[in-house]
Backbone as CSV, one residue per row, in Angstrom:
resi,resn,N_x,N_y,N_z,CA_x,CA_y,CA_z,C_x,C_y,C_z
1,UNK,-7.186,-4.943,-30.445,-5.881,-4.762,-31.013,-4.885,-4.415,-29.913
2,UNK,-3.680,-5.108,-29.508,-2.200,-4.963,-28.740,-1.651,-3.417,-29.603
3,UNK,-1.156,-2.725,-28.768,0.008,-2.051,-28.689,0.880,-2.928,-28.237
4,UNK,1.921,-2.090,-28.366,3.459,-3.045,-28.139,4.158,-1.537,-27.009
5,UNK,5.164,-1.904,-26.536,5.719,-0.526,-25.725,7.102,-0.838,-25.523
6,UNK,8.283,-0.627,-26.082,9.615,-0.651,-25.338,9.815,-0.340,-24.060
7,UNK,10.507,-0.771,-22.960,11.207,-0.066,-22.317,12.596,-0.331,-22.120
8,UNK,13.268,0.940,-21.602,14.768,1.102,-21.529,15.160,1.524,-20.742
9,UNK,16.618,0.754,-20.345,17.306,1.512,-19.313,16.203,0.987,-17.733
10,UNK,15.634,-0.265,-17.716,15.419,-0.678,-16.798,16.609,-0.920,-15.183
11,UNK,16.804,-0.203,-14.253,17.529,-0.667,-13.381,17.257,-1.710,-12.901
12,UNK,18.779,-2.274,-12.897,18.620,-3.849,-12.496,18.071,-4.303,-11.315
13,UNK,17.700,-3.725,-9.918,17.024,-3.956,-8.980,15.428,-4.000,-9.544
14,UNK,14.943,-2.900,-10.515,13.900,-3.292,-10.551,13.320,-3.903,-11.256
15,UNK,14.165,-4.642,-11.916,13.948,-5.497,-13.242,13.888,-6.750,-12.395
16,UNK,14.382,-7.132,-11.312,14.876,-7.974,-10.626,13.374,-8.501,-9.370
17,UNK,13.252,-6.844,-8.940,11.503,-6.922,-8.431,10.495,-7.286,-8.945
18,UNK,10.584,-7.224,-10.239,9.753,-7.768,-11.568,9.635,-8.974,-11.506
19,UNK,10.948,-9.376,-12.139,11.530,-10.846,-12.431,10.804,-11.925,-11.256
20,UNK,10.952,-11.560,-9.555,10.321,-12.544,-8.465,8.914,-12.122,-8.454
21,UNK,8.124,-11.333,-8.671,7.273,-11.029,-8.703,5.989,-12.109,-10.124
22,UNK,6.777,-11.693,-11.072,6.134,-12.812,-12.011,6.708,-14.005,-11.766
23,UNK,7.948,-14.892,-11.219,7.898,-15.616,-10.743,6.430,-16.723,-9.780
24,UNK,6.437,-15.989,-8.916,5.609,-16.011,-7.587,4.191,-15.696,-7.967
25,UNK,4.090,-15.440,-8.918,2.464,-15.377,-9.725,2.406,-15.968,-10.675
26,UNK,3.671,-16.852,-11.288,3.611,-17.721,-12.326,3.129,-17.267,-13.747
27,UNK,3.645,-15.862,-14.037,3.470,-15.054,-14.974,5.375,-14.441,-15.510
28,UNK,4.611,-14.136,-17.097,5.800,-14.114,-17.865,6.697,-12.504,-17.260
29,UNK,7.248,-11.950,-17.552,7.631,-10.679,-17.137,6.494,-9.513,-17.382
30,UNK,6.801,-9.786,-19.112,5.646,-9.011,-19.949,4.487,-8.951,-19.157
31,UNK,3.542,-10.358,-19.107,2.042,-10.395,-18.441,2.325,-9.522,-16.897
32,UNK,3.630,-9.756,-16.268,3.490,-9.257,-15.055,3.371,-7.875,-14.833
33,UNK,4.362,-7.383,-16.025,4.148,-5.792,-16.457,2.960,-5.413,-16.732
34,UNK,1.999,-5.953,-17.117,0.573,-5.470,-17.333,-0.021,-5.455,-16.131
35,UNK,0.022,-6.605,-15.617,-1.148,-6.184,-14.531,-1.060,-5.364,-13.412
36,UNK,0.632,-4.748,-13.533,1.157,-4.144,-12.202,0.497,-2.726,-12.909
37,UNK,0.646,-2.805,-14.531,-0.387,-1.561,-15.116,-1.464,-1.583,-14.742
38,UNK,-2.400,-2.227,-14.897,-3.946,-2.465,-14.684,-3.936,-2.538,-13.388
39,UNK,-3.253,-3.136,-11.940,-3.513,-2.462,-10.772,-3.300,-1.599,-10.823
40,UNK,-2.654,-0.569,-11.309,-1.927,0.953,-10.750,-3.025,1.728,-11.476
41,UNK,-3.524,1.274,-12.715,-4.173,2.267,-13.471,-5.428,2.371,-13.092
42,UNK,-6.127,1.188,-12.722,-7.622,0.928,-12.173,-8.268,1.856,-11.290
43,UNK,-9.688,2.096,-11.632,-10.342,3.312,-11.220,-10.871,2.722,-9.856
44,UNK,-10.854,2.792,-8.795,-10.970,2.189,-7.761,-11.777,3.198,-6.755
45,UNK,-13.361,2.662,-6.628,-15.010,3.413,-6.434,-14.273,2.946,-4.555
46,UNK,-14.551,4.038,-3.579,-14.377,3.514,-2.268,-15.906,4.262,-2.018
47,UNK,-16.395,2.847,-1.844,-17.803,3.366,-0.770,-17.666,4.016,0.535
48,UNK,-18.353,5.187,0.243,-17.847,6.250,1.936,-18.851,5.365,2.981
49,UNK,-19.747,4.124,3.039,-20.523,3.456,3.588,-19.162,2.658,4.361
50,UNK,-18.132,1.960,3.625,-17.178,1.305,3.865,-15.952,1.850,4.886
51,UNK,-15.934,3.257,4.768,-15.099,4.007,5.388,-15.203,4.008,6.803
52,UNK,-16.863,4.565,7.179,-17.325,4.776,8.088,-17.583,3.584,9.022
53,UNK,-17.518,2.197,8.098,-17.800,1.278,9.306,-16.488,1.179,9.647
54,UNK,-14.997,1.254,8.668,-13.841,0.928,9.484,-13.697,1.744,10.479
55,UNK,-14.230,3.099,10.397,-13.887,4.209,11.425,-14.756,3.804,12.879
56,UNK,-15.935,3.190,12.675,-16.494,2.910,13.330,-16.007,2.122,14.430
57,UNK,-15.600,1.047,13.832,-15.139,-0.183,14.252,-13.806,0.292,15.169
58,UNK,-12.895,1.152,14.516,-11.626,1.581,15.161,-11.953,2.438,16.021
59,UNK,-13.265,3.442,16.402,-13.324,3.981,17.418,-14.128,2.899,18.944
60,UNK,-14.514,1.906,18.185,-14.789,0.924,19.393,-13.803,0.327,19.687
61,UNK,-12.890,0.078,19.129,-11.456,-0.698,19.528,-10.754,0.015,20.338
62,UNK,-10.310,1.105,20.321,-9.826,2.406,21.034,-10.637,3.135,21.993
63,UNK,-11.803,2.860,22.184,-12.667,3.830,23.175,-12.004,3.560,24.757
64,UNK,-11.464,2.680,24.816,-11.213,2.643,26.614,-9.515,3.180,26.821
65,UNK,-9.222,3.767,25.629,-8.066,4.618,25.699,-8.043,6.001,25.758
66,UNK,-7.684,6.758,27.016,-7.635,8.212,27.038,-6.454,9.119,26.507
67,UNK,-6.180,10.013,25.636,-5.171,10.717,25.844,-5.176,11.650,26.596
68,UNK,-4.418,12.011,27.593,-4.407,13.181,28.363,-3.649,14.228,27.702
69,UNK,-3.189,15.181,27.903,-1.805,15.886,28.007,-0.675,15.852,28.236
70,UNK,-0.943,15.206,30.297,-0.240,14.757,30.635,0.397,14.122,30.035
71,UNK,-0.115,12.703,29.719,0.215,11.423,29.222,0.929,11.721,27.749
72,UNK,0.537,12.845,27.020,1.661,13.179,25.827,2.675,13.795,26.144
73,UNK,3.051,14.614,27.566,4.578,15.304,27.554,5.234,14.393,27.817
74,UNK,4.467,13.373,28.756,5.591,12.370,29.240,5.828,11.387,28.246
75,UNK,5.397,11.331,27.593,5.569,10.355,26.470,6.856,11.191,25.623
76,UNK,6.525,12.728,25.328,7.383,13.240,24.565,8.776,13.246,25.129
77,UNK,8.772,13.446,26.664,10.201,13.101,27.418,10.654,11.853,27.724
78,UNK,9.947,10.683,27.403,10.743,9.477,27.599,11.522,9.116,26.323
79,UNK,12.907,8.300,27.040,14.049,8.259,26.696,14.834,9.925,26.138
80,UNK,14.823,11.228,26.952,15.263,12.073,26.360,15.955,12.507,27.636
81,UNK,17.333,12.676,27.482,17.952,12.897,28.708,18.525,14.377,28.533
């Protein structure tokens, strides 16, 4: 069984974000309004297995980069006159 839901007092920019949005997905406004519900609402499981390989991966990408100290004051004083 559908519920039904008014809404009001939509601002026109975001009625407008809507509007290209179901455009560009070839969906009605309405249908587009749902699924921007059902993404937003969706219970979304993050495997901590998944985490750890991005972390992984980003500390091999970055390993031949040092921060010093040094290398952060001077960073904090460039362009500061």
């Amino acid at each position: 069984m559908s519920t039904s839901i008014t809404v009001k007092n939509i601002p026109q920019d975001l009625y407008d974000k809507i509007k290209r949005r179901a455009d560009r997905n070839h969906r009605s406004i309405n249908w587009e309004i749902i699924a921007i519900f059902e993404d937003v609402l969706s219970v979304r499981r993050i495997d901590p297995e998944d985490i750890l390989v991005s972390a992984r991966t980003l500390k091999e990408k970055t390993r031949r980069f040092t921060l010093t100290q040094d290398f952060i004051d001077r960073a904090k004083g460039e362009g500061r006159s």
